[in-house]
C-alpha positions as CSV (number, residue, x, y, z in Angstrom):
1,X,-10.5,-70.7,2.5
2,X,-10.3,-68.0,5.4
3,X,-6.4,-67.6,4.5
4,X,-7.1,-67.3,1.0
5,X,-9.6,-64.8,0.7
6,X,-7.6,-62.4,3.2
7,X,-4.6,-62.6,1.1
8,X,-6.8,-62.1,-1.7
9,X,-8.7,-59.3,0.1
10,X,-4.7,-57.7,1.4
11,X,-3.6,-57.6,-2.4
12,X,-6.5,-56.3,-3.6
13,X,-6.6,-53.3,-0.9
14,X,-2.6,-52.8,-1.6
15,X,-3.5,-52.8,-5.4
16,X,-6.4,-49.7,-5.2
17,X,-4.3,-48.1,-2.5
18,X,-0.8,-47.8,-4.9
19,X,-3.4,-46.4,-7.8
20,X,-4.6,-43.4,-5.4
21,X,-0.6,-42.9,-4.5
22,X,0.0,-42.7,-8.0
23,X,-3.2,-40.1,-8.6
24,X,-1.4,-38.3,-5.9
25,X,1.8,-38.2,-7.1
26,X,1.1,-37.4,-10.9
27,X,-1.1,-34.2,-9.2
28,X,2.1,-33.3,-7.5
29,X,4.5,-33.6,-10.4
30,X,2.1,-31.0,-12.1
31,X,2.0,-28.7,-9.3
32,X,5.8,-28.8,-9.6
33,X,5.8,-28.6,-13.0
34,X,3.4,-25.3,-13.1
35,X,5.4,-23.5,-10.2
36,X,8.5,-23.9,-11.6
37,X,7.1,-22.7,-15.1
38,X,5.3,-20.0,-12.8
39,X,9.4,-19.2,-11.5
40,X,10.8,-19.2,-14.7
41,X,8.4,-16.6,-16.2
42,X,8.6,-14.2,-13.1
43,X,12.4,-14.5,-13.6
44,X,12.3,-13.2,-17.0
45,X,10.0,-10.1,-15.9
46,X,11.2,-6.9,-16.3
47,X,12.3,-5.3,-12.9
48,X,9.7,-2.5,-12.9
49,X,6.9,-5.6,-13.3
50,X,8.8,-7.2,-10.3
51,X,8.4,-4.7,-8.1
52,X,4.8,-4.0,-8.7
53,X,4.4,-7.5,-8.2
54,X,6.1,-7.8,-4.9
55,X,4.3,-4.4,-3.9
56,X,1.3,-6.3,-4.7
57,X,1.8,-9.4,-2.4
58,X,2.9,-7.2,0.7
59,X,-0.2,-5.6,-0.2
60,X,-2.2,-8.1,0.1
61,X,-0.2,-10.0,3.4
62,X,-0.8,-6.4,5.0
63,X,-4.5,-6.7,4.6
64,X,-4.7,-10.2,5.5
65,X,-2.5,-9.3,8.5
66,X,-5.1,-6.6,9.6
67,X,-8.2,-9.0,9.0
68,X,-6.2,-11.4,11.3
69,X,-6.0,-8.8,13.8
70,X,-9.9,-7.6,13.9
71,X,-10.7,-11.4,14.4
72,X,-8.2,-12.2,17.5
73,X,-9.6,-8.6,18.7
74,X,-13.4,-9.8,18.2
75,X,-12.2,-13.0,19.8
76,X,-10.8,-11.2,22.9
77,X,-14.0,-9.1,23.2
78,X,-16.2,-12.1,23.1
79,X,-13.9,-13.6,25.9
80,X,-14.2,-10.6,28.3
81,X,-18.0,-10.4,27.8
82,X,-18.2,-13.8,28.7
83,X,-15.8,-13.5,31.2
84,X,-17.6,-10.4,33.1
85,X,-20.5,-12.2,33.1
């Protein structure tokens, strides 16, 4: 019985565990799917619209860059306060 129920138990387990790969894998065929859709339409903009786009992303990497910075600084203060101590 012991042999049995494992295998029954090890089949089971494989069975659930291929459903959530395929959950997985269907969400990542439609991510796929909507960034190469996303790809294909910002191809077909106009250049002018692709530029303000791409001025818009630096944009936004410059103020994420800056935010970045203020942290590590905060960070480094923190450290020498501690430090000094």
């Amino acid at each position: 019985m012991g042999i049995k129920n494992f295998f029954k138990n090890a089949f089971s387990d494989m069975k659930e565990s291929a459903k959530a790969q395929h959950e997985v894998d269907k969400a990542n065929l439609e991510a796929v799917k909507a960034e190469s859709k996303a790809n294909w339409e910002e191809a077909k903009m106009s250049p002018s619209a692709r530029q303000e786009m791409m001025q818009k992303e630096r944009e936004e990497q410059i103020a994420e860059a800056k935010a970045r910075t203020a942290a590590a600084n905060e960070r480094i203060d923190a450290a020498k306060a501690t430090k000094n101590k």
